[in-house]
C-alpha atoms as a printed R data frame, in Angstrom:
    type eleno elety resid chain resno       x       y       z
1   ATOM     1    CA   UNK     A     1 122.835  95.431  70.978
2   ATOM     2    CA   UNK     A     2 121.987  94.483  74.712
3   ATOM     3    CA   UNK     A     3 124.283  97.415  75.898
4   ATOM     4    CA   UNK     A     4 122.530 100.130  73.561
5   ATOM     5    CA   UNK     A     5 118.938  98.431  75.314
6   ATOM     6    CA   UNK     A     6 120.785  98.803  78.749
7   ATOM     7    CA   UNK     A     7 121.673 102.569  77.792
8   ATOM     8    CA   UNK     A     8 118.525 103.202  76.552
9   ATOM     9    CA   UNK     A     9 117.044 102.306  79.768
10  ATOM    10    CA   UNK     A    10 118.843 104.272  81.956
11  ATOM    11    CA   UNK     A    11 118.494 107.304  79.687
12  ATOM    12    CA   UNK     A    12 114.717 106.064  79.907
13  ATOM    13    CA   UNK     A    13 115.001 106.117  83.714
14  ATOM    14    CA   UNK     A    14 117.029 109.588  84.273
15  ATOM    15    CA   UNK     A    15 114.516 111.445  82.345
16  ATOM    16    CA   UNK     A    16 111.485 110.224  84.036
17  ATOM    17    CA   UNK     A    17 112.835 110.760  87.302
18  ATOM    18    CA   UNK     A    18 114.138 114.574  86.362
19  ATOM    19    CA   UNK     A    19 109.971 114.816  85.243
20  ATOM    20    CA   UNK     A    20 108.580 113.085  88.075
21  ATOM    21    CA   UNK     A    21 111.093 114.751  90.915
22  ATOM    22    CA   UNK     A    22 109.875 118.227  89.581
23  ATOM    23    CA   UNK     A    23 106.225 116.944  90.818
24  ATOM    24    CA   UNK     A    24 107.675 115.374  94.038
25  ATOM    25    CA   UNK     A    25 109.400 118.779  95.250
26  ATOM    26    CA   UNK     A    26 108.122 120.446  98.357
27  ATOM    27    CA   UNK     A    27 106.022 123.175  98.488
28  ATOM    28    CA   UNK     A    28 106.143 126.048 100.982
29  ATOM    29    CA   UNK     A    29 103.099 125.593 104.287
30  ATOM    30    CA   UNK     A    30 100.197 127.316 103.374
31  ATOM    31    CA   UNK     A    31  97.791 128.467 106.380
32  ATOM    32    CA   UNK     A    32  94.714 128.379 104.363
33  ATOM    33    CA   UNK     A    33  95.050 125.062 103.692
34  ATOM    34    CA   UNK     A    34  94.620 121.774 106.539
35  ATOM    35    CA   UNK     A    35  97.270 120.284 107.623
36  ATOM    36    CA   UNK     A    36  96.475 116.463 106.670
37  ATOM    37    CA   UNK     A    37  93.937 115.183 103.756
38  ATOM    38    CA   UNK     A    38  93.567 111.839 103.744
39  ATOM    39    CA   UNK     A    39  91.594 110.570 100.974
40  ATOM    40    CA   UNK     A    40  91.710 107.650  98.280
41  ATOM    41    CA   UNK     A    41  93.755 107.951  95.509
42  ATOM    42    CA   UNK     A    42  92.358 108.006  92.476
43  ATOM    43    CA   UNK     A    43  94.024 107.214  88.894
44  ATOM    44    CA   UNK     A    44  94.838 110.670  88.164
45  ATOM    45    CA   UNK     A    45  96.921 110.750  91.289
46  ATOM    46    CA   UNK     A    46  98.873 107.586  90.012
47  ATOM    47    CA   UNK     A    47  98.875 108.681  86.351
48  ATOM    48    CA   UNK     A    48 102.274 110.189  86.653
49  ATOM    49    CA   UNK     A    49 104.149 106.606  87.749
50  ATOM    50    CA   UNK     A    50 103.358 105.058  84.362
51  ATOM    51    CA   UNK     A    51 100.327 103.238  83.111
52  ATOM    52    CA   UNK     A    52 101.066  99.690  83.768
53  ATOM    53    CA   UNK     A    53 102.372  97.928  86.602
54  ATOM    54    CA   UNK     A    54 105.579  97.486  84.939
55  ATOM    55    CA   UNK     A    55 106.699 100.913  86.173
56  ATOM    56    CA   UNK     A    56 103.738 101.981  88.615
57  ATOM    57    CA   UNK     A    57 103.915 100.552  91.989
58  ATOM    58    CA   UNK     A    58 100.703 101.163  92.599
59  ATOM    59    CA   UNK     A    59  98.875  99.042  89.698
60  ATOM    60    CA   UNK     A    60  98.200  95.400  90.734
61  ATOM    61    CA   UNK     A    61 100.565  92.920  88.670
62  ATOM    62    CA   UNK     A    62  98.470  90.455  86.564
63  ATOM    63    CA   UNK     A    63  99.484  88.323  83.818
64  ATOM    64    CA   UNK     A    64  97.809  86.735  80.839
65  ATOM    65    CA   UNK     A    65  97.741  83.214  82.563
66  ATOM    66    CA   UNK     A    66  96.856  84.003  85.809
67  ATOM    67    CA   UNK     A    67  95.404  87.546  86.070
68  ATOM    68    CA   UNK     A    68  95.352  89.537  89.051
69  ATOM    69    CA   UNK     A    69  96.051  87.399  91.744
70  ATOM    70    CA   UNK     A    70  95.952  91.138  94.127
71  ATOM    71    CA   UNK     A    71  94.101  93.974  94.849
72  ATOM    72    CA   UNK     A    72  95.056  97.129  95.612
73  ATOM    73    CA   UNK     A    73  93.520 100.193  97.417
74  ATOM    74    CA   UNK     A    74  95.666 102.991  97.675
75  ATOM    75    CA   UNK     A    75  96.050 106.024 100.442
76  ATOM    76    CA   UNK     A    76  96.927 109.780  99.105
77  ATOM    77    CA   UNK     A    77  97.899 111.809 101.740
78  ATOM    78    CA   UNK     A    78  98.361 115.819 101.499
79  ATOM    79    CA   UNK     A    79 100.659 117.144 104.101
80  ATOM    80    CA   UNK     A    80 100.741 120.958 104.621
81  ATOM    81    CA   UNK     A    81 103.026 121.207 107.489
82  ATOM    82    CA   UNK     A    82 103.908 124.640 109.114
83  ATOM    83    CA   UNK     A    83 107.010 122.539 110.595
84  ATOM    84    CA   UNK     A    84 108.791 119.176 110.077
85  ATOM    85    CA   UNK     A    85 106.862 116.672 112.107
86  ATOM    86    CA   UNK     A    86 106.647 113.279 113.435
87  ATOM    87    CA   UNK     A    87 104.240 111.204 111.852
88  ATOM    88    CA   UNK     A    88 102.655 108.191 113.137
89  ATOM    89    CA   UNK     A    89 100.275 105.931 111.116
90  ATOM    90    CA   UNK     A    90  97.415 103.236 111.734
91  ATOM    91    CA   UNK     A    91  95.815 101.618 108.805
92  ATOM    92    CA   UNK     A    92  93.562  98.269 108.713
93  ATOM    93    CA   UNK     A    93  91.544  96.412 106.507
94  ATOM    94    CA   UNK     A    94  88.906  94.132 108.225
95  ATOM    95    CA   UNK     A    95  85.778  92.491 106.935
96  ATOM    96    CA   UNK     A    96  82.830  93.087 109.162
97  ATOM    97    CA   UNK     A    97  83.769  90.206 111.417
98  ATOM    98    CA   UNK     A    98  87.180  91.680 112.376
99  ATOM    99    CA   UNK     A    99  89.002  89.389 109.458
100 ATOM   100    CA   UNK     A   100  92.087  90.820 107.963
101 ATOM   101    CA   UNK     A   101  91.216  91.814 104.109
102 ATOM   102    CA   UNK     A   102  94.078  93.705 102.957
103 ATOM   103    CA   UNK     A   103  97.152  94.888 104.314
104 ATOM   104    CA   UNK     A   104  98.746  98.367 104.659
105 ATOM   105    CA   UNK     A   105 102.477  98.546 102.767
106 ATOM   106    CA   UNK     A   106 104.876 101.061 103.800
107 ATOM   107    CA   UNK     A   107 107.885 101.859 101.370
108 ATOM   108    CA   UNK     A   108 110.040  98.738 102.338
109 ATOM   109    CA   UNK     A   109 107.179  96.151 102.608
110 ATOM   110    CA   UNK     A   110 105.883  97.027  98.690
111 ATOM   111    CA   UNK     A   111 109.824  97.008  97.100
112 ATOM   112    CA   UNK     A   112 109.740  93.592  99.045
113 ATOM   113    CA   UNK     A   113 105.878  92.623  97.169
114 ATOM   114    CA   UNK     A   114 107.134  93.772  94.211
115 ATOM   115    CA   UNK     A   115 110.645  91.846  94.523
116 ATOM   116    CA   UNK     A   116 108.601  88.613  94.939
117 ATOM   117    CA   UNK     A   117 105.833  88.797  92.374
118 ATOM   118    CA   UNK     A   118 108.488  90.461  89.712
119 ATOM   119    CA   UNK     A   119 110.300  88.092  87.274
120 ATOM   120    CA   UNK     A   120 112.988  90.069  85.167
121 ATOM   121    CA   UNK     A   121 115.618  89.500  83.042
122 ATOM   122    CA   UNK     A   122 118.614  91.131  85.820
123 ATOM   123    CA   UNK     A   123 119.308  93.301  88.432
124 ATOM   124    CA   UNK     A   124 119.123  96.445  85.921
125 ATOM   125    CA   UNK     A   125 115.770  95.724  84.172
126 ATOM   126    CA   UNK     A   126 115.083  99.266  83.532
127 ATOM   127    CA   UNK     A   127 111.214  99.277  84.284
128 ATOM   128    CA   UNK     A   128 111.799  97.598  87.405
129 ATOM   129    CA   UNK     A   129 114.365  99.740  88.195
130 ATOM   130    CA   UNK     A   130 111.763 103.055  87.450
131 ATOM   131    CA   UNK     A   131 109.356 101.008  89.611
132 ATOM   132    CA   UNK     A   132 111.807 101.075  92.674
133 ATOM   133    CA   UNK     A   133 112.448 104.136  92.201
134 ATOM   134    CA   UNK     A   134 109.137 105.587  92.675
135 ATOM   135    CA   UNK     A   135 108.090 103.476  95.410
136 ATOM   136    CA   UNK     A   136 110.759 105.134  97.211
137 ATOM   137    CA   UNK     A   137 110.544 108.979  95.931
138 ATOM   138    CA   UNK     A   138 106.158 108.466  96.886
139 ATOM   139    CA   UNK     A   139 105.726 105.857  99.298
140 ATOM   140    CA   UNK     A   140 105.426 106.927 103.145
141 ATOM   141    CA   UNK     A   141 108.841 105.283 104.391
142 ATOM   142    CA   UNK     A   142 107.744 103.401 107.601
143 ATOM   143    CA   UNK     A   143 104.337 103.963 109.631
144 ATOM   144    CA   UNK     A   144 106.447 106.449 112.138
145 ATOM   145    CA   UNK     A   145 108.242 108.761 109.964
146 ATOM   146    CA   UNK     A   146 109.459 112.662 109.914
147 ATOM   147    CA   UNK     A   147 107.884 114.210 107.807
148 ATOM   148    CA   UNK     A   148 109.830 118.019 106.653
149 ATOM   149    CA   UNK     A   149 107.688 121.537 106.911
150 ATOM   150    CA   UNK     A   150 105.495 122.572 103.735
151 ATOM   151    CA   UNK     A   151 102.971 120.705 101.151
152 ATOM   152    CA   UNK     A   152 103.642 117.577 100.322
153 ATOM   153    CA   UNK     A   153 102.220 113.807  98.763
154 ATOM   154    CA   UNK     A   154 102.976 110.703 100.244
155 ATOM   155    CA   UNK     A   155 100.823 107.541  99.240
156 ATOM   156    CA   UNK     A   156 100.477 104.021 100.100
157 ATOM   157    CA   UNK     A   157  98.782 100.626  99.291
158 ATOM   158    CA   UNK     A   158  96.300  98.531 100.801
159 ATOM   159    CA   UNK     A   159  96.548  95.018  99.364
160 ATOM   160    CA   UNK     A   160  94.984  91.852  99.577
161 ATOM   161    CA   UNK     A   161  93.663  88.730  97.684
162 ATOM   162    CA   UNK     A   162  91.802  89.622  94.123
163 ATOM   163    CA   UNK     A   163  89.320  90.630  95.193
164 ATOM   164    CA   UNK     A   164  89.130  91.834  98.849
165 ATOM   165    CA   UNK     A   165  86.388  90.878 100.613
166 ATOM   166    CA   UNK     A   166  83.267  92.468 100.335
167 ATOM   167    CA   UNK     A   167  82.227  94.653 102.616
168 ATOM   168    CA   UNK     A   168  85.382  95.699 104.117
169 ATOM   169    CA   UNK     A   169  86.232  98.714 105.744
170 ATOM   170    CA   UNK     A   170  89.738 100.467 105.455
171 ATOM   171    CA   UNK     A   171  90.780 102.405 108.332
172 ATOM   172    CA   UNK     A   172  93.743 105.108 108.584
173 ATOM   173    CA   UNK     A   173  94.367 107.305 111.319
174 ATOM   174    CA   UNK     A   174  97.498 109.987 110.966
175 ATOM   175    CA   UNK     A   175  98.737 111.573 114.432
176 ATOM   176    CA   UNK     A   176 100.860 114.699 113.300
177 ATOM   177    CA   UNK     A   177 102.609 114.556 116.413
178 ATOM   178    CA   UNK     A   178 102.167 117.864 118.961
179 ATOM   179    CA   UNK     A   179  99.761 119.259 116.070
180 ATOM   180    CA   UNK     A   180  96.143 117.193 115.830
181 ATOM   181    CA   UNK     A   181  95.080 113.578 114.671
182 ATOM   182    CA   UNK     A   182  93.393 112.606 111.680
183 ATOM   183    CA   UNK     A   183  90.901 109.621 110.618
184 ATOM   184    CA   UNK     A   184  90.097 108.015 107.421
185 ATOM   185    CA   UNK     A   185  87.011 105.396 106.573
186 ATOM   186    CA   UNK     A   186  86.478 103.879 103.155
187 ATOM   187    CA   UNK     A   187  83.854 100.873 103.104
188 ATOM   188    CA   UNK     A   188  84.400  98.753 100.203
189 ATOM   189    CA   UNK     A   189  81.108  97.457  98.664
């Protein structure tokens, strides 16, 4: 019975990521559009990873006991690049007295969150597995990356203690190296 659950899971797993890689493909640059939005992602963005933090990486974990112990603010950003580029990211989260509220997570840094606050039952839990795999199909991969030519969606979490302090400001600038710089400010009330 456990193997038909384990093959069930996997079948689970292969067909969401043939769905969700069909989203994730590249499109070809397109001059009328900019080369960087930056912008917060909103849930119709992260719709397509699942509804619940058992396969989204981007939903804050909570449980029945203890709630959400995190909160999460999560980066979209658009890249429309007439060539592959270098990429090179700042991000903050300070209170207005320069405190740390939340912290930016690149690819490696959230599948090591979500190894720590995940309990499962083995190695090839297939939600967890699904999970993984979409932190590392969505998430940008380090904060200085290459980024290939054409239109494309990377995202990636601010998170900090439930909830982050009020008012906090989130800061992202993107350098698309030899092309132009871009800036991002979100003030959470």
């Amino acid at each position: 019975m456990k193997t038909i659950a384990n093959a069930i899971g996997w079948i689970i797993i292969i067909c969401a990521l043939f769905i969700i890689s069909g989203c994730a493909s590249i499109k070809p640059f397109d001059s009328s559009l900019p080369l960087l939005t930056i912008s917060k992602a909103e849930k119709e963005d992260l719709r397509g990873f699942g509804n619940t933090f058992d396969t989204n990486p981007y939903i804050e974990p909570s449980s029945l006991i203890r709630g959400k112990l995190n909160e999460f603010f999560v980066i979209k950003l658009e890249f429309n690049l007439p060539q592959n580029s270098r990429i090179h990211i700042i991000a903050e989260g300070n209170t207005n007295e320069g405190v740390i509220s939340a912290k930016a997570y690149d690819m490696y840094a959230l599948e090591d969150f979500w190894n720590s606050v995940t309990y499962r039952e083995s190695e090839n839990d297939a939600k967890f597995q699904l999970r993984i795999s979409n932190i590392k199909r969505s998430c940008i991969p380090s904060f200085s990356f290459e980024q290939n030519a054409g239109q494309s969606v990377l995202f990636f979490p601010f998170i900090g203690k439930n909830p982050i302090p009020r008012p906090s400001k989130i800061y992202v600038q993107v350098v698309v190296e030899n092309l132009q710089s871009y800036n991002f400010e979100y003030l959470l009330n």
